[in-house]
ZADRENFI-984263 format. One record per residue (C-alpha): x, y, z; residue in one letter. Coordinates in steps of 0.25 Angstrom, whole numbers, plus 2048, in hexadecimal, padded with zeros to 3 digits. Example, Ala and Ser with C-alpha at 12.3 -4.5 7.8 and 13.67 -1.06 7.14 Angstrom:
BEGIN
8317EE81FA 8377FC81DS 
END
This chain:
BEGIN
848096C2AX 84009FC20X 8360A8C28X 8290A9C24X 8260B4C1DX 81B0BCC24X 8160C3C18X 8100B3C12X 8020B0C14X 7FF0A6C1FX 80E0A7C26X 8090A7C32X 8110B5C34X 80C0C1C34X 8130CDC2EX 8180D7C37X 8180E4C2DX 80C0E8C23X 8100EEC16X 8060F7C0FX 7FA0F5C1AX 7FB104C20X 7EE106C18X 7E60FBC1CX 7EC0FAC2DX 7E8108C2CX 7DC105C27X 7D80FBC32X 7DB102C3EX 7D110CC3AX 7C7102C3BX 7CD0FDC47X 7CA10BC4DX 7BC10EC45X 7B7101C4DX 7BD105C5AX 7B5112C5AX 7AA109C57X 7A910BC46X 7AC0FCC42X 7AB0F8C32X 7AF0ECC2BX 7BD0EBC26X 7C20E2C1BX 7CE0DEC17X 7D00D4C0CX 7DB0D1C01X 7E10C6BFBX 7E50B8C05X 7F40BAC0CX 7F40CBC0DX 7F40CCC1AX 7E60D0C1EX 7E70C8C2BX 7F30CBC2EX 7F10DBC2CX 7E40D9C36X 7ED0D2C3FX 
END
């Protein structure tokens, strides 16, 4: 049996490793932080369908 391949949009599976996001994880726990201490902004991330924006919130 072929195993889905986490890296297809709508799998149902969820990647367990992100490649070339160091930037952007960084990026969003500082916010995480700056809201804690009570310094909340908006934050956006958009791009092209099947990327993996949920999937990096997640």
């Amino acid at each position: 049996m072929i195993k889905p391949n986490p890296f297809t949009p709508k799998s149902g599976i969820e990647p367990k490793i992100f490649l070339n996001r160091t930037e952007e994880i960084s990026l969003f726990l500082e916010k995480i932080k700056e809201a804690k201490a009570g310094l909340p902004s908006h934050y956006i991330i958009n791009g092209e369908w099947g990327i993996g924006k949920t999937t990096l919130l997640n």
